[in-house]
N, C-alpha and C positions, 0 to 999 in steps of 0.2 A: 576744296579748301573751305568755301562757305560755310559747305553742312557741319564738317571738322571742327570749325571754331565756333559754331552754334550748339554745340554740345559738348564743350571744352570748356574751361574758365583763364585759358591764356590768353590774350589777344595779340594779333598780326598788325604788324607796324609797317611793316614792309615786304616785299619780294620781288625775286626774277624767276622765270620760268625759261630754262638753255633748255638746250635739243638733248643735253647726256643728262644733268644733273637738274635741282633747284636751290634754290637759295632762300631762304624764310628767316627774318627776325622777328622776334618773340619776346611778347612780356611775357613772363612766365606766372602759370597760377600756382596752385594746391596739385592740380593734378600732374598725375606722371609724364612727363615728355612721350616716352613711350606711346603712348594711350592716344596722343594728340598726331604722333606719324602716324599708329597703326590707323588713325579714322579716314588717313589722308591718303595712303598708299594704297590699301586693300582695297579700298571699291574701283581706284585708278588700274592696279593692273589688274582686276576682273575685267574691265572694261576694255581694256587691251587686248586682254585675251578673251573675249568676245570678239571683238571686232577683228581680230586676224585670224580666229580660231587657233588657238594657239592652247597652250599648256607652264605650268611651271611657274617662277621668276620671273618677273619685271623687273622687280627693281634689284639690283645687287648690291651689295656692302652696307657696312649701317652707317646711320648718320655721324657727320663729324659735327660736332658743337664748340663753340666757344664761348666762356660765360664771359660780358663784358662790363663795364662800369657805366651809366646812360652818361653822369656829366660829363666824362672824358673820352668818351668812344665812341658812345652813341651815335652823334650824328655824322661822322668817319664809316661807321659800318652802313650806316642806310645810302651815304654816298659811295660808298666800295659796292655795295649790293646794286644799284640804281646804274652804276655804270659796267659791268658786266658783261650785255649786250657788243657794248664800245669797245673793251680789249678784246674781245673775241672775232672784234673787226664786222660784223656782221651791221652797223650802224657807225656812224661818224658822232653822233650825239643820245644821251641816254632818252631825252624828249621824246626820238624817234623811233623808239621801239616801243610795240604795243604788248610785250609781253610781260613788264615788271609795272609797278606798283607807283613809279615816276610822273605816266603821264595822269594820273589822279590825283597825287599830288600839286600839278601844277595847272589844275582844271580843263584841262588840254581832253579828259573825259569822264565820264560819271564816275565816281567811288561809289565800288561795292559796301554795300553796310557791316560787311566783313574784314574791312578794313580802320584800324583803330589810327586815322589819321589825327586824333585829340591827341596822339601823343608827340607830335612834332608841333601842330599848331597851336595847341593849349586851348583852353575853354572859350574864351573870349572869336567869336567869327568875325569883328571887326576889323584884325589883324588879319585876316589870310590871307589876303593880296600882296602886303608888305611882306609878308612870309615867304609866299610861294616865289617873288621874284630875285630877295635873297636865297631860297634853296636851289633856284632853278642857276644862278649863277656859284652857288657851291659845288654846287654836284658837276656842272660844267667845266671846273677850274680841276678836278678829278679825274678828267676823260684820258690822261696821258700819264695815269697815277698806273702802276706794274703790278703786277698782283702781290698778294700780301698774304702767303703763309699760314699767319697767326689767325686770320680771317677767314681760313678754308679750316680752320680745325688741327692745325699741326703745328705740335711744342716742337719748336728751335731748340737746339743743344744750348744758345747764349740763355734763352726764356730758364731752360730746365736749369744753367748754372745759378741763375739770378734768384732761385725759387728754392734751391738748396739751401744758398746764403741766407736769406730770409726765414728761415723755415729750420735754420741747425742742423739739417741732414738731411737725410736721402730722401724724396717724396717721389711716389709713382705719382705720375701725371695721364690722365686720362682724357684731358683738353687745356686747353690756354686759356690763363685767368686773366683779360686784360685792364689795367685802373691802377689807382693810387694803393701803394704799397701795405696800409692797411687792408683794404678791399681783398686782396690778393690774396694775407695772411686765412685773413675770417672765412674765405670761399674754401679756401685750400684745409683751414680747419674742421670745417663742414663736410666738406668734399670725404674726409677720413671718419670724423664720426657719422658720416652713414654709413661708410663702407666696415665697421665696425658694428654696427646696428646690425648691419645684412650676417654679420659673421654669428651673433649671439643666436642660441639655435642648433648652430651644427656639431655641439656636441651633446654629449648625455645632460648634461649639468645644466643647462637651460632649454629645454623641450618644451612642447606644450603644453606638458601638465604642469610647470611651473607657469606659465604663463596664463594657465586656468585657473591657478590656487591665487595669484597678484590680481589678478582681472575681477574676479568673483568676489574676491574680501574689499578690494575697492568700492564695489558698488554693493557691497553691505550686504551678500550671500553666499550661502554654502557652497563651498568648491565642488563638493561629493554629488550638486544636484546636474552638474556638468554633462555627466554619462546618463543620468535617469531617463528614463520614458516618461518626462512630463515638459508639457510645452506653455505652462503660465510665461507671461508676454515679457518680464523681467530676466525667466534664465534665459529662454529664445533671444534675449536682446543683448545677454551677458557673451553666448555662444557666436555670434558674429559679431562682437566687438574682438574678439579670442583670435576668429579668422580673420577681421582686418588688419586686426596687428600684425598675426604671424607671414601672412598673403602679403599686405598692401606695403605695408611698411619695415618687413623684415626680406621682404622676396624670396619665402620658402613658398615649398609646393603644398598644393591643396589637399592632396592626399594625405600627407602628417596630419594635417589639421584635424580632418575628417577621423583619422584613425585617434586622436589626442579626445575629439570629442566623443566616439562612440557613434558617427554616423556617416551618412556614405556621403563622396566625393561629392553627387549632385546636390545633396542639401549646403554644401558649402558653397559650390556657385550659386546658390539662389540666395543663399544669406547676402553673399558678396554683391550680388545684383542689386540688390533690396536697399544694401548701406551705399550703393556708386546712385541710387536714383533720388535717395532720399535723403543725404550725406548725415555726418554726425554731429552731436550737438557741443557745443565749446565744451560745456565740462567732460562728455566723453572724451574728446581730443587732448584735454588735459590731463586725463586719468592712464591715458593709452600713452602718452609722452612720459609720465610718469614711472610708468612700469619698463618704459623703451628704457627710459635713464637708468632704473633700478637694477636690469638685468645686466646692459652694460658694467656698470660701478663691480658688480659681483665677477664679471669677467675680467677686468681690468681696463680702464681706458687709456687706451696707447694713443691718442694724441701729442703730438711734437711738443714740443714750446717754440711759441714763436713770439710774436708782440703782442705783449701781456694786455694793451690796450684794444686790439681787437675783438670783438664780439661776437660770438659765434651762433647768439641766440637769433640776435637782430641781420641776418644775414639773410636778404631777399634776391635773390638771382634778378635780374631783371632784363637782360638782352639775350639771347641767343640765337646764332646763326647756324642753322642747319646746312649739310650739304648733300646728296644721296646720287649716287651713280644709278645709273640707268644702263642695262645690254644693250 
């Protein structure tokens, strides 16, 4: 988890580590969730399967997430997550397990530097006493708390009716948004314009090569030099902005990309490589948002209505709890 969140840009607020599963809350950054389990899973079950000589799967099923609200849920989930250990009977108190993230919170042992405890104690270290002895008796007053559902990643039939209402009609739900009722709307409006983003692409009418002709006139160059055999440091830099759209942010495959540009699959991983080490500069993330909304608009944007007041720009995820079974 260390190395994971050292080359991540999310940070770990909290965890438990059970015998089947784990449990992780998450500020979340820029990058893909995805990308933050893959760093954290794959060298775990190599290492697994090292050590038993083994083969295959470790871990099974994917992770269950739930986006949550910090001022209203926040510190409910780091106490759901902290005492874990306690309903599963294995400890009478969450203090006393040395597998979550509890007893470093309450100085009981060293915190890992991978561990983002600024975000329960806040900046100021003169408070952490007074802190740790109110958390140690919240998280206490939780040990006889039943499990929670919405907390492990599963929308309730009451959560999905209450989310219709809000929302005017039917929404697939893919995790539980939990917070004040605007929170929910804007998450949930999000939630749909990317999965509309992810759509724009899969047909004839928005391919790459429109996505080359927007990309290219944005940054003030010939679309036509797309496909040539010249590699001045402008079209090279236009050609993997082309595949982080189409790749990073649309979650199409490499191979269109590749075939869209005129070159083969591995130069597009190495483009991709090159923009994940080196990231992109505001106004390219501008110009690449710009063309995302552009092609959208031409598709039609099928977002709901819901409360005109929420905001769909200013929507930061900020908690998430993962859960992941283990064979």
């Amino acid at each position: 988890m260390g190395k994971a969140f050292e080359a991540h840009d999310s940070r770990l607020v909290a965890y438990c580590l059970m015998s089947s599963h784990v449990h992780l809350v998450v500020q979340l950054g820029n990058d893909p969730l995805g990308k933050l389990t893959k760093r954290i899973h794959a060298p775990f079950g190599n290492w697994v399967n090292a050590r038993r000589k083994g083969l295959g799967t470790v871990l099974a099923d994917r992770p269950k997430s739930v986006l949550v609200h910090t001022e209203t849920y926040g510190m409910e989930l780091i106490r759901y997550v902290h005492n874990n250990p306690v309903r599963a009977g294995i400890v009478e108190r969450a203090s006393e397990s040395g597998w979550s993230s509890h007893r470093a919170y309450l100085g009981l042992e060293a915190c890992p530097i991978w561990l983002a405890t600024e975000a329960v104690f806040g900046p100021d270290e003169k408070d952490h006493e007074s802190i740790r002895h109110e958390l140690a008796l919240y998280v206490d007053e939780g040990r006889c708390e039943e499990r929670r559902p919405e907390f492990s990643g599963e929308v309730s039939r009451e959560f999905a009716r209450r989310v219709r209402k809000m929302m005017g009609g039917d929404v697939e739900l893919s995790y539980p948004v939990l917070g004040p009722d605007s929170f929910v709307v804007s998450a949930l409006k999000e939630q749909v314009r990317r999965h509309n983003s992810r759509q724009v692409g899969r047909t004839g009418e928005s391919g790459v090569e429109k996505i080359v002709e927007r990309v290219f006139v944005a940054l003030g160059l010939d679309p036509n030099l797309a496909r040539k055999r010249i590699k001045p440091g402008n079209v090279a830099r236009a050609r993997a902005l082309v595949s982080w759209l189409w790749v990073e942010k649309m979650g199409r495959p490499q191979v269109v990309a590749a075939e869209g540009l005129g070159v083969r699959p591995n130069t597009v991983t190495k483009m991709l490589t090159k923009l994940r080490q080196t990231g992109l500069s505001n106004e390219e993330e501008q110009i690449l948002d710009d063309v995302l909304g552009s092609l959208i608009d031409d598709n039609g944007d099928a977002v709901p209505e819901g409360n005109d007041n929420a905001s769909t720009e200013n929507i930061q995820p900020q908690i998430v709890v993962l859960k992941r079974q283990r064979k």
